[in-house]
N, C-alpha and C positions, 0 to 999 in steps of 0.2 A: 565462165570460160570465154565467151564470146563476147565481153567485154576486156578482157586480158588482152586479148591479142587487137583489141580493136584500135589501137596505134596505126597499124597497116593499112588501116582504113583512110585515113587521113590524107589529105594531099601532102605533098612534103613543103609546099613552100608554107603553108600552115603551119605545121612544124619547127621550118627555119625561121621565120616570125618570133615564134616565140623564144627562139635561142636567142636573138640578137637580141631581144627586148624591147621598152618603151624608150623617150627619153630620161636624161636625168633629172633627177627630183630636187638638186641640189640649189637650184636655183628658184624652186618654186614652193619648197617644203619648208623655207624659214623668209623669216622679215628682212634679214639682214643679207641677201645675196651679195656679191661682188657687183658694183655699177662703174661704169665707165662713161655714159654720155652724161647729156644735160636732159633739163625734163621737157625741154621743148617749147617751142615759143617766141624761141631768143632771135629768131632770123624771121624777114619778110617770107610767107610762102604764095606761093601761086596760088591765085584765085582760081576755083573751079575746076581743077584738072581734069583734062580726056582722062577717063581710066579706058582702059581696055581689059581689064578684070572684070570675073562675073562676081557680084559681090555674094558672100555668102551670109545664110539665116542666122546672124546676131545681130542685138537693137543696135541703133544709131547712136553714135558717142555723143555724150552733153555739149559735146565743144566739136568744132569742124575737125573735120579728120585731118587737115592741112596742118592745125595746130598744136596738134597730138607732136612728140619729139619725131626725128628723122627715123632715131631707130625702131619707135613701134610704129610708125607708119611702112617701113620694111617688113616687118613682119604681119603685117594684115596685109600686105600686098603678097609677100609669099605664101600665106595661107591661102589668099585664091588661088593663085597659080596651083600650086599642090592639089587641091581639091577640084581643080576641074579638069585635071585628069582624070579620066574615069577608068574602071576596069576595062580588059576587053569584055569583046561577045562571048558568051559563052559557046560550047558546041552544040552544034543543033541535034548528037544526038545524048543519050543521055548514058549511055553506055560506060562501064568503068573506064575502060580503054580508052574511049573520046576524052573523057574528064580528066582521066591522068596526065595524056598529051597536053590536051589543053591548062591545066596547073601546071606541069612543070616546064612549059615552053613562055606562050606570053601571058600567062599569070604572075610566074614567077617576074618575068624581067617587071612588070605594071611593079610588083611588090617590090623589087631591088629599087626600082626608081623611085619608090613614094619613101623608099627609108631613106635614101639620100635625101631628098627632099626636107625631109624631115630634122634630119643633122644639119643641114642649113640653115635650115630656121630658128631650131634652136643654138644654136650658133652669133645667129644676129641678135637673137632674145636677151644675148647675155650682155649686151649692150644696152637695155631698155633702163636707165633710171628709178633708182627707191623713190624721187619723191618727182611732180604730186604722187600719191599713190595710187591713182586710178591709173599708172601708168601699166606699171606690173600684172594690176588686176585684169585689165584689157588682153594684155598681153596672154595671161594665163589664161584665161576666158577662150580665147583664139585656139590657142594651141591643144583647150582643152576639144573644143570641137573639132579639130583636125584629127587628133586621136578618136574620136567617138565616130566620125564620118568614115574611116579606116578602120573600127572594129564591122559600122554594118558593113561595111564593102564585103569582109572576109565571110562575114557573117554571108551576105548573102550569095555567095559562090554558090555554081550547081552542085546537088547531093546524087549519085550516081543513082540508079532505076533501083537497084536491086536493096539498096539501101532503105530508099523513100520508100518501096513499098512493104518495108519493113517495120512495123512499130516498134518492135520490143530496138530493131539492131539502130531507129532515126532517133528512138530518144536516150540511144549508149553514147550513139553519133554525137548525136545535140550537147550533151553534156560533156563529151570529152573537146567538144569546140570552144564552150564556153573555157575549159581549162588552159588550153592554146591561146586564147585570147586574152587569159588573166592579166599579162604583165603592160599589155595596151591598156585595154578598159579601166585597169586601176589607174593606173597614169592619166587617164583620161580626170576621173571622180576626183584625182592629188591637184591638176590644173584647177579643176573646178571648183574645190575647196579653199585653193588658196585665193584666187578671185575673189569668193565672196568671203575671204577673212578680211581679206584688204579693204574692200571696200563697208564692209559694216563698221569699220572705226570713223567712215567720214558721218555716221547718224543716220537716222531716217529719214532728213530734210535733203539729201545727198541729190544733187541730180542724176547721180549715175544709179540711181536706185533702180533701176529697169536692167543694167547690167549685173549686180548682187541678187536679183530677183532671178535672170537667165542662167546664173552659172549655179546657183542651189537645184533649181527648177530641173536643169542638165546633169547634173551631180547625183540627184536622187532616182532619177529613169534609168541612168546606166547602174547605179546600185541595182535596183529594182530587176532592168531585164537581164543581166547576166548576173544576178546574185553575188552578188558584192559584200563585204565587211565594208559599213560605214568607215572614213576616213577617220582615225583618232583625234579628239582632242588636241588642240593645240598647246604646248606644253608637256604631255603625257609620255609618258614611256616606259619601255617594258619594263625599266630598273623600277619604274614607279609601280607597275601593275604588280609586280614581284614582291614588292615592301605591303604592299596592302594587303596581298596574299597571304606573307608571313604573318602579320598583325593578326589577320583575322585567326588563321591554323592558333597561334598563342594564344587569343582571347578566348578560343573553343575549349581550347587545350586546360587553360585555367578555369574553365566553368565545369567542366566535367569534371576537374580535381578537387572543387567546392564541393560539386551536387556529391561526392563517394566520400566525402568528408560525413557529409552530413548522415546521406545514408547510414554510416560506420555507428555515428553518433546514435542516431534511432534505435540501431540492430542491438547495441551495447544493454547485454542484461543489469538488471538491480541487481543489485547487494541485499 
């Protein structure tokens, strides 16, 4: 019962999180997205740029980031920006009523702004060039950790007192958060998978081998702590999981008609 109703429990922008969703996978779930730039390279860039971005915890690209195309150097620029906004403070006390205020005041707006944010980004992504192909994978790489950095966020929001010092009602709590968080965190493992699809066709000798090492490495931890379905196969699909199913249901089906065959045969008296 007291997980039935434990929806109530929940902050709402939690909640609304999860109605809006991740982004779209359409541009990162096949090989063939829509491209519109070049891959980069083609113009003089500036030696050494001031960044004023804080850089975020991914390896350093094989090639200077100057030479990377216009449009994924856009998008590793807006990834930091996105990401060093941080939550607010939380309330100092721990009271449901503090917590509620506080999620659905400036929680909520911190979370309106990271979702824009985040439609921007992928917005310019859709700009990033198929080829080279370290292009996309960078790309998804990024965007997979933007999503992963915005699941701990929610992840670590305060749990009201009366909650926390609840076992049986923290780990109803815990696990209807992971559920709120599905449609991020998977979106997160889809980025990360497709990274390192992209990048294991350049071989093992690949210098970018430090980035398909990062986005498996990333892909499997967020399986791991919010219990995940591994990404499908590439290729795979329900029409296909369906035909294997039927195969197999047929070939049971006909071996049991074999084995009452024989049986029949055995049971049959002499003459």
């Amino acid at each position: 019962m007291r997980a039935m109703r434990f929806a109530t429990l929940l902050p709402l922008p939690l909640l609304l999180i999860a109605c809006g969703g991740g982004p779209s996978t359409e541009a990162t779930s096949t090989e063939t997205p829509p491209a519109h730039a070049t891959s980069g390279g083609e113009s003089e860039a500036e030696a050494h740029p001031l960044r004023t971005t804080v850089p975020v915890p991914v390896p350093q690209p094989a090639v200077a980031r100057e030479e990377l195309s216009a449009p994924l150097q856009a998008v590793w620029t807006q990834i930091e920006e996105t990401v060093a906004v941080r939550p607010p403070d939380p309330p100092s006390e721990a009271t449901r009523e503090a917590i509620d205020a506080w999620s659905e005041g400036p929680f909520t707006a911190w979370l309106t702004a990271r979702r824009d944010q985040m439609r921007a980004v992928i917005q310019t992504s859709e700009d990033v060039g198929a080829e080279p192909p370290h292009e996309r994978a960078v790309a998804s790489g990024l965007m997979g950790y933007a999503m992963e950095d915005l699941a701990a966020d929610v992840r670590g929001a305060p749990i009201p007192g009366d909650i926390a010092a609840d076992e049986e009602l923290l780990e109803v709590y815990a696990a209807s958060l992971r559920d709120v968080l599905r449609p991020i965190t998977t979106e997160a493992v889809v980025y990360y998978a497709y990274c390192q699809r992209r990048l294991a066709a350049l071989g093992e000798e690949s210098p970018w081998l430090p980035w398909r090492a990062y986005c498996v490495q990333r892909g499997r931890e967020m399986i791991e702590v919010y219990e995940l379905a591994p990404p499908a196969p590439e290729g795979s699909s329900d029409e296909d999981a369906s035909e294997d199913e039927d195969a197999s249901e047929d070939e049971d089906a006909s071996e049991d008609e074999d084995a009452s065959e024989d049986e029949g045969a055995e049971a049959e008296p002499t003459s």
